[in-house]
C-alpha positions in Angstrom: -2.4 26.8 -9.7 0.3 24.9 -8.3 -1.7 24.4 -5.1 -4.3 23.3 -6.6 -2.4 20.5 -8.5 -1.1 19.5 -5.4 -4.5 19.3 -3.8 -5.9 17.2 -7.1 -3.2 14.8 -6.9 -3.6 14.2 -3.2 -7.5 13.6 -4.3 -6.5 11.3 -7.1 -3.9 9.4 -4.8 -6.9 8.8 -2.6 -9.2 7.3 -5.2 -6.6 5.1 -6.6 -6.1 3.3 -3.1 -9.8 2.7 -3.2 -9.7 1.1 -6.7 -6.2 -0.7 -6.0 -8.2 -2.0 -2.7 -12.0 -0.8 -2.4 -12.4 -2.9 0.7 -9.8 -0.6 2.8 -11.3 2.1 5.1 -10.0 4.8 7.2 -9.1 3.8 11.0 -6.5 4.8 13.0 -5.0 2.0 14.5 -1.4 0.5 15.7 -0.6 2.4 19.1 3.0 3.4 18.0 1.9 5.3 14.8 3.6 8.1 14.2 2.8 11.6 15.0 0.7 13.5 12.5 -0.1 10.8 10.4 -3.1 8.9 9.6 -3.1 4.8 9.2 -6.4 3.2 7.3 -7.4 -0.5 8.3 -8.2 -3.4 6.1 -8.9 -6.8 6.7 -6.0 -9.2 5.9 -8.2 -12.4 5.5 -10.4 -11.2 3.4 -7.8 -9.7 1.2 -5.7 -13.1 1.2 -8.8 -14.7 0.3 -9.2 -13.2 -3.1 -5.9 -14.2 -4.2 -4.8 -17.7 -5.0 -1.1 -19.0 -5.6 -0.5 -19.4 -9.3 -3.0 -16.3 -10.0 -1.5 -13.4 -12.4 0.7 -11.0 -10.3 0.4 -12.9 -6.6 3.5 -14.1 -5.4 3.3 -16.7 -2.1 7.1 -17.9 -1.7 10.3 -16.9 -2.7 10.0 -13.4 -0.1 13.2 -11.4 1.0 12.2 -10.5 3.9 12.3 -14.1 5.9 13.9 -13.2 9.0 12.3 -11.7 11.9 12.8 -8.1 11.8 9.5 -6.8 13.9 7.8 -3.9 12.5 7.0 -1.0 15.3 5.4 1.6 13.4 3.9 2.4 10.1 7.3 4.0 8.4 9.0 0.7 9.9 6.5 -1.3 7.5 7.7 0.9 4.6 11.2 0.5 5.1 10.8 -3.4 5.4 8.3 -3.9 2.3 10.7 -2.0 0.4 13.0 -4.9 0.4 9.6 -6.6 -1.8 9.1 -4.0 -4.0 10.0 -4.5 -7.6 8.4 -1.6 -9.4 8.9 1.8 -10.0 7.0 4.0 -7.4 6.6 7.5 -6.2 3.6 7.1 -3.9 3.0 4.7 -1.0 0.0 3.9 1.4 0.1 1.9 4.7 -2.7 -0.2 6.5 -2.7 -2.3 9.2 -5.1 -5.1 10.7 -5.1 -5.3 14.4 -6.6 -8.4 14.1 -4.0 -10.6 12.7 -1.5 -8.1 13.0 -0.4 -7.9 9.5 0.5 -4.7 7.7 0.0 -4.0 3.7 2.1 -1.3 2.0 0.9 0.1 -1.5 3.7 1.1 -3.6 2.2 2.9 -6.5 2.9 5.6 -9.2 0.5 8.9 -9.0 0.6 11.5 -11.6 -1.7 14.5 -12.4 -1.5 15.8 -16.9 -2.7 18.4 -18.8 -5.1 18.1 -21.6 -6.4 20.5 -23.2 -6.2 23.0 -20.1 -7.8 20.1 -17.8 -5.8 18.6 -15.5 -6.6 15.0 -14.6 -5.0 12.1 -12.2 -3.4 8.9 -13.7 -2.3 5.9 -12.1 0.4 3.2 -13.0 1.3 0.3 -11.5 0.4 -1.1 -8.0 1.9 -3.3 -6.1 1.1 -4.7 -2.3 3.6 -6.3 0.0 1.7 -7.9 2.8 3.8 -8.6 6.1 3.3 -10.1 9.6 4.3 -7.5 12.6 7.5 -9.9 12.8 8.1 -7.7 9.7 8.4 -10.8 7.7 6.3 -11.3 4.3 3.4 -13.4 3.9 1.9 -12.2 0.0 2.7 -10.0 -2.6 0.2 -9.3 -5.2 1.5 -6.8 -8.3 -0.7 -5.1 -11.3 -2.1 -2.0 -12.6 
């Protein structure tokens, strides 16, 4: 039973990225990413493009992370995005764009309930911290 919760929330972790970000698709990418683990691409243009300073949730100034600090892996883009995150989280998700070399972490919080003797997935917040491979931040864009 336990298992299969596990396996359910990995499942529902995986649909929530693609309503957080339905654009995003699976691609391995960055040549330093670390063993065993998978890294999805996305495009950062045409993410920054549906976002507009002054819109609900998108921050474009005011970062932490202003210094150069450059990012070699995708656990390094974790660790720096962190310093932007400003929600409670238990779940995060990593792409990268080769093109303009800019990494997006998804902090996010996954859950799977009981109702009823069904178990389900839930979802709170989301929040994405978009940085340059300088590791410094470029867009943050928060909601649920």
């Amino acid at each position: 039973m336990k298992q299969w919760s596990l396996s359910l929330l990995a499942l529902a972790s995986a649909c929530l990225l693609a309503a957080c970000h339905p654009q995003s698709g699976a691609v391995p990418s960055p040549p330093n990413e670390p063993d065993g683990q998978s890294l999805a691409s996305f495009s950062y243009e045409e993410d920054a493009a549906m976002y507009q300073a002054g819109d609900p949730g998108v921050k474009t100034t005011g970062f932490v992370n202003v210094d150069l600090f450059p990012i070699e892996d995708q656990n390094g883009a974790v660790e720096r995005a962190r310093n932007e995150c400003t929600i409670e989280y238990n779940t995060t998700s990593e792409y990268y764009d080769a093109h303009t070399e800019m990494w997006r972490v998804d902090f996010f919080t996954a859950a799977t309930v009981q109702e009823n003797g069904d178990i389900r997935a839930v979802a709170g917040n989301c929040q994405s911290v978009y940085l340059d491979s300088d590791g410094v931040t470029q867009l943050i864009v928060s909601g649920e």
